[in-house]
C-alpha positions as CSV (number, residue, x, y, z in Angstrom):
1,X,78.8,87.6,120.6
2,X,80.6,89.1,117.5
3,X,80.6,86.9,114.4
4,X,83.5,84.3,114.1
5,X,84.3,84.7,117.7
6,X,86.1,81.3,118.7
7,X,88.0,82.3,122.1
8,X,86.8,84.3,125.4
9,X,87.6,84.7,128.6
10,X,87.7,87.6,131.3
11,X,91.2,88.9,129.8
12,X,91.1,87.6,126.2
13,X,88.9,87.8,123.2
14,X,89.9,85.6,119.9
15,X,88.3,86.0,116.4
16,X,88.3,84.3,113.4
17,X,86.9,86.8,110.2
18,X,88.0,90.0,108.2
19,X,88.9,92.4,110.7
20,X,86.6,95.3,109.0
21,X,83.6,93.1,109.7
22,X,83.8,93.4,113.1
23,X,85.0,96.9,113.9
24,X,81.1,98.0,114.5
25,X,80.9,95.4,117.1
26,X,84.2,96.2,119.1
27,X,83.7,98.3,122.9
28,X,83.8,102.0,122.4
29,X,86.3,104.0,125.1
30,X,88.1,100.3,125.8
31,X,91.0,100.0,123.4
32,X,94.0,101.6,125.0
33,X,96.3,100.8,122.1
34,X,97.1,98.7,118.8
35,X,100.3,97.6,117.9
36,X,99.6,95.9,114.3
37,X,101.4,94.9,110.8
38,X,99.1,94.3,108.4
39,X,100.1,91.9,105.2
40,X,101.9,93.8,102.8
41,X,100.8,94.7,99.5
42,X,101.9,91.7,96.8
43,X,103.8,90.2,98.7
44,X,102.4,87.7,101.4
45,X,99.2,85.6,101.1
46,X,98.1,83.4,104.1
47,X,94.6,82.5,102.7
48,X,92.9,82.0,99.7
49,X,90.3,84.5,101.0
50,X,89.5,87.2,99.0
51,X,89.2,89.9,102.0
52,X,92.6,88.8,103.0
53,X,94.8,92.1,102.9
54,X,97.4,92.8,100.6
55,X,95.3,90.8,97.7
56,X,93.1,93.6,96.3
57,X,94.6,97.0,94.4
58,X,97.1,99.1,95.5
59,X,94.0,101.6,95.5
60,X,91.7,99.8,97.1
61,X,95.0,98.5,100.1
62,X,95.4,101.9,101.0
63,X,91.5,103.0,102.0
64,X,91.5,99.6,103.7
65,X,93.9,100.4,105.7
66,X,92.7,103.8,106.1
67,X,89.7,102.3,107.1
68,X,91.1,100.4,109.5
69,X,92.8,103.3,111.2
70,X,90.4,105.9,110.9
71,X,87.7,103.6,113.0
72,X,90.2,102.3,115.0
73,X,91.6,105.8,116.5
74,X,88.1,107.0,116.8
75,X,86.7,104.1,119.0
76,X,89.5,104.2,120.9
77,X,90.4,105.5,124.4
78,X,91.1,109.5,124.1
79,X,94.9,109.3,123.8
80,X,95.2,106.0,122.6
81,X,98.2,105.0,120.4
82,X,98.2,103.3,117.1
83,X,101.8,102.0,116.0
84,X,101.6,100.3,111.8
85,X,104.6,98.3,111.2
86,X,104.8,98.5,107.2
87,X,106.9,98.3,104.2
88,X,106.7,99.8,100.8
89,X,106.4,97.6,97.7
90,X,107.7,98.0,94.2
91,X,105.9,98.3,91.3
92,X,106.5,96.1,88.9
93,X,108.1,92.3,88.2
94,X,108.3,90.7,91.9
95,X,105.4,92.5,93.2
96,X,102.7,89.6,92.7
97,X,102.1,87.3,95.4
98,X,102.5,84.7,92.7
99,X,105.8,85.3,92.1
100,X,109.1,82.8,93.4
101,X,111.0,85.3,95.0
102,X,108.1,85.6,97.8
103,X,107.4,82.2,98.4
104,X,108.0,81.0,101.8
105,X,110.2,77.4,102.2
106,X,107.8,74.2,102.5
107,X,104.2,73.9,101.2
108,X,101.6,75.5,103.7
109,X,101.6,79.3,102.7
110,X,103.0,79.3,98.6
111,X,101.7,82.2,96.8
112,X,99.2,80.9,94.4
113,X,98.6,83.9,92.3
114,X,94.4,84.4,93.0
115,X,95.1,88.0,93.4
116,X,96.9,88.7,90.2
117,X,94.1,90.4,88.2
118,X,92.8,92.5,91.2
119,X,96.5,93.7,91.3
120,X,96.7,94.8,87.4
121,X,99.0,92.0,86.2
122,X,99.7,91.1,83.1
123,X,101.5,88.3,83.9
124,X,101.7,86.0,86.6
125,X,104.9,88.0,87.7
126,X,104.5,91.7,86.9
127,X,101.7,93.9,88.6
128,X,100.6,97.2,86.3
129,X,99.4,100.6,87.3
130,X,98.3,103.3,85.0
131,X,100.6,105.7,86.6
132,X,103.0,104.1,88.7
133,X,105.6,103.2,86.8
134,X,107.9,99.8,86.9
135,X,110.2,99.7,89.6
136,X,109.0,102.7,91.4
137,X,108.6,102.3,95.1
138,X,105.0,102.8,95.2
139,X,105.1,104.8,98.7
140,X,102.0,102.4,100.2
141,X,102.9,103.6,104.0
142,X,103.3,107.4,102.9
143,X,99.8,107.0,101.0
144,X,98.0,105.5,104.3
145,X,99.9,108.3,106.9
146,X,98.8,111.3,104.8
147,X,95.2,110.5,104.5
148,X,95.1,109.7,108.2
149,X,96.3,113.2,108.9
150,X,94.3,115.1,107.0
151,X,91.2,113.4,107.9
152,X,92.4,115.2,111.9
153,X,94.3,112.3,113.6
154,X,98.2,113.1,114.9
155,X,100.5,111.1,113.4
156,X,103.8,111.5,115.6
157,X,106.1,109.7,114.1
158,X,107.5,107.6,111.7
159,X,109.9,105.4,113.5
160,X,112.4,103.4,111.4
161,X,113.4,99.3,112.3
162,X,116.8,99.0,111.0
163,X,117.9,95.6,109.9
164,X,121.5,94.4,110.4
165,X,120.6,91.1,108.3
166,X,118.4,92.4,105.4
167,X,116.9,89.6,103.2
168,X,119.6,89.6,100.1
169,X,117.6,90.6,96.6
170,X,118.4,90.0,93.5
171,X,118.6,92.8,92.1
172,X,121.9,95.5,90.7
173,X,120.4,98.9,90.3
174,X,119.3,99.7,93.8
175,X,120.1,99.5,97.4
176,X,118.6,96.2,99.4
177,X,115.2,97.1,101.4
178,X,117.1,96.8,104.6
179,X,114.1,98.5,106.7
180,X,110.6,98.9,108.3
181,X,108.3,101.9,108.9
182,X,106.4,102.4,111.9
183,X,103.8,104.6,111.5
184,X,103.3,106.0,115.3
185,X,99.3,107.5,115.1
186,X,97.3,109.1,118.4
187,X,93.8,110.3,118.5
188,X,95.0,113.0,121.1
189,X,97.6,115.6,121.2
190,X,97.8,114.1,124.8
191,X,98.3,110.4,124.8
192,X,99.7,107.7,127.4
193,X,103.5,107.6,126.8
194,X,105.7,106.1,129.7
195,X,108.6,107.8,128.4
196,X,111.1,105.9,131.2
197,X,110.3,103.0,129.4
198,X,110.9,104.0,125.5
199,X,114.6,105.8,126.7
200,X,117.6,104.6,126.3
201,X,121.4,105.3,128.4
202,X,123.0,108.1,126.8
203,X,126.6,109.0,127.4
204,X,126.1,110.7,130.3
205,X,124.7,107.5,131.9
206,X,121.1,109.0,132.2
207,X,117.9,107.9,130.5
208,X,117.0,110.0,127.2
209,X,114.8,109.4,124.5
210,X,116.1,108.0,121.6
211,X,116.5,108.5,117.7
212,X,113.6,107.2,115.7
213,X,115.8,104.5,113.8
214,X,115.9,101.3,115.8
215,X,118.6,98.6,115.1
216,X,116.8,94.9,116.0
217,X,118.2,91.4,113.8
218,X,114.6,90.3,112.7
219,X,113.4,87.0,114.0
220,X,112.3,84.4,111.9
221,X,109.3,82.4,112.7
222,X,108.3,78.7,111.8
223,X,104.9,78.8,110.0
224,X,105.0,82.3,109.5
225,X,106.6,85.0,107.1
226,X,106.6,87.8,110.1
227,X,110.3,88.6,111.0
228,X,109.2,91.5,113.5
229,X,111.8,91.3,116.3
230,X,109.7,90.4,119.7
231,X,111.8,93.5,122.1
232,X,110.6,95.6,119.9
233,X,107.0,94.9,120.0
234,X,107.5,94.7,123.3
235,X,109.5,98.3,123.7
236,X,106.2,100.0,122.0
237,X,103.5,98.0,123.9
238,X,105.3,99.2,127.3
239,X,105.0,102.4,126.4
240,X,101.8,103.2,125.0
241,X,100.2,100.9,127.5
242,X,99.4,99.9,131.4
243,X,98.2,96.7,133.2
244,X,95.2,95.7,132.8
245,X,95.0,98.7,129.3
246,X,92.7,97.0,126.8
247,X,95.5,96.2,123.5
248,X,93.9,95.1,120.3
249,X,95.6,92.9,117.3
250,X,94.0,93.5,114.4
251,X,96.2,91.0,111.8
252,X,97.0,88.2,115.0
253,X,99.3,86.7,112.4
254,X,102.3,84.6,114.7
255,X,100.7,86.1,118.0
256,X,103.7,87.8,119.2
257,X,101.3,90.2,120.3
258,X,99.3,87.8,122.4
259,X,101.6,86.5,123.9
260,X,103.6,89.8,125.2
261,X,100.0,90.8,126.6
262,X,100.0,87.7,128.7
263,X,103.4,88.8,129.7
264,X,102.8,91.8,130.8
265,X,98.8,92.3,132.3
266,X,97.0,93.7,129.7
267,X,93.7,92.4,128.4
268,X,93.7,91.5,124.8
269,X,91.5,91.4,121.6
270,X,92.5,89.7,118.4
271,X,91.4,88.9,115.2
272,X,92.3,87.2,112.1
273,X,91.2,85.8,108.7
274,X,93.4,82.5,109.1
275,X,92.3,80.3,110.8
276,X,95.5,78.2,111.1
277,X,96.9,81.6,112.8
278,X,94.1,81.5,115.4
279,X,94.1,77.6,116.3
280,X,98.1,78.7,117.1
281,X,96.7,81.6,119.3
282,X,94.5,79.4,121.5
283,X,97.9,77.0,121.6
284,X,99.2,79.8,123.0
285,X,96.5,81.1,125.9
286,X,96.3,76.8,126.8
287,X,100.0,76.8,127.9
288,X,99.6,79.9,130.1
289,X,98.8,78.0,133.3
290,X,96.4,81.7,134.3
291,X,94.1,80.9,131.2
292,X,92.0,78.1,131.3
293,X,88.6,78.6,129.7
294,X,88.0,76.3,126.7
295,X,87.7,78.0,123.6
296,X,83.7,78.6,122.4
């Protein structure tokens, strides 16, 4: 049994720890696909764990990250698919996980600023680099891709989630951040792509594959600061995957994931360092009437 594991059954694994503790003890050749957001740098905090992502340096976020991926795509199924839904951060005022602007409504999840030295700050407000400069987007996603690629694995596209209803910011100099990137990565130059179910009608009335922006209102969730529209997730788990295809959730977060692989057949492995976030996840399997092991 891997550490922290609090949930098992014949189609569903559950874990409660920092996910790079337990990538030496995940099945080799299993893992079909990972469909993932991990928490953003400054600007969400969950825990007041110290190994919770998006808490440590810029530096040190991007070769977690890295880490994550690199390990990931190489104990994976040949042709597996890795899709990173990611935004950049600013440098500068706002960026701190202490800060008001990036406080969620109600009590359970307000930022309380433990990661403020580890992110340079000065302040409780204003994270510091010695070379990125104040309101420069710090290009976190661009900074994981690139060292991806040159360390050998594909990455195939950069796929962009267009919101109609962008948060509104306060700010007069810029435009709004009104997207997401998805980092599309494969292991293969051959990978598992059912392209029937990634196309869309064009104006001839038959199926063709589509631009790489996507246009999906994001969905608000209670308890949770993830506004990752579901048909979506679901769009890129159809096509990367099969029934019964082993899908892994590396940040289980609202369990969106989780539940789609109940939807749809496929076995699932999660894991997460809050453990509010995995109590929810085992809420989840007990109201699937197929699932009814009690949790370990």
């Amino acid at each position: 049994m891997i550490t922290g594991e609090v949930y098992s059954d014949n189609r569903i694994r559950l874990f409660h720890n920092d996910v790079l503790k337990i990538l030496d003890d995940l099945p080799e050749n299993e893992i079909q696909a990972v469909v993932t957001s991990p928490t953003y740098w400054g600007k969400r905090q969950f825990t007041d764990d110290q190994n919770e992502f998006g808490c440590e340096s810029l530096e040190n976020y991007v070769e977690r990250n890295v880490l994550l991926y690199s390990t990931l795509l190489s104990k994976m199924k040949q042709g597996g698919s890795i899709f990173v839904v990611i935004q950049d951060s600013y440098m500068g005022s706002g960026v701190s996980r202490s800060h008001h602007n990036h406080w969620i409504s109600g009590d359970d999840y307000k930022r309380n600023g433990i990661d403020s030295s580890r992110q340079g700050n000065t302040s409780s407000v204003t994270a510091r680099h010695k070379k990125i400069k104040n309101k420069s987007l710090c290009g976190v996603p661009y900074r994981i891709a690139l060292k991806l690629v040159d360390m050998g694995f594909v990455w195939r596209q950069q796929i962009i989630w267009q919101k109609p209803n962008p948060m509104p910011e306060n700010v007069q100099d810029r435009a709004w951040q009104s997207v997401e990137y998805i980092l599309h990565f494969t292991n293969h130059g051959k990978y598992k792509f059912n392209k029937e179910l990634f196309s869309v009608s064009g104006a001839n009335g038959k199926l063709r594959l589509p631009s790489q922006v996507l246009v999906s209102a994001s969905e608000p969730k209670p308890g949770h600061s993830a506004t990752f529209p579901k048909k979506v997730v679901e769009r890129l788990l159809l096509t990367v995957t099969d029934e019964n295809d082993v899908v892994f959730e590396p940040f289980l977060g609202s369990g969106t994931m989780l539940e789609l692989a109940i939807k749809h057949n496929r076995k699932f492995i999660g894991c997460d360092i809050c453990k509010d976030f995995l109590v929810h996840a085992i809420d989840i399997i007990k109201k699937d009437s197929v699932h009814l092991s009690v949790p370990a």
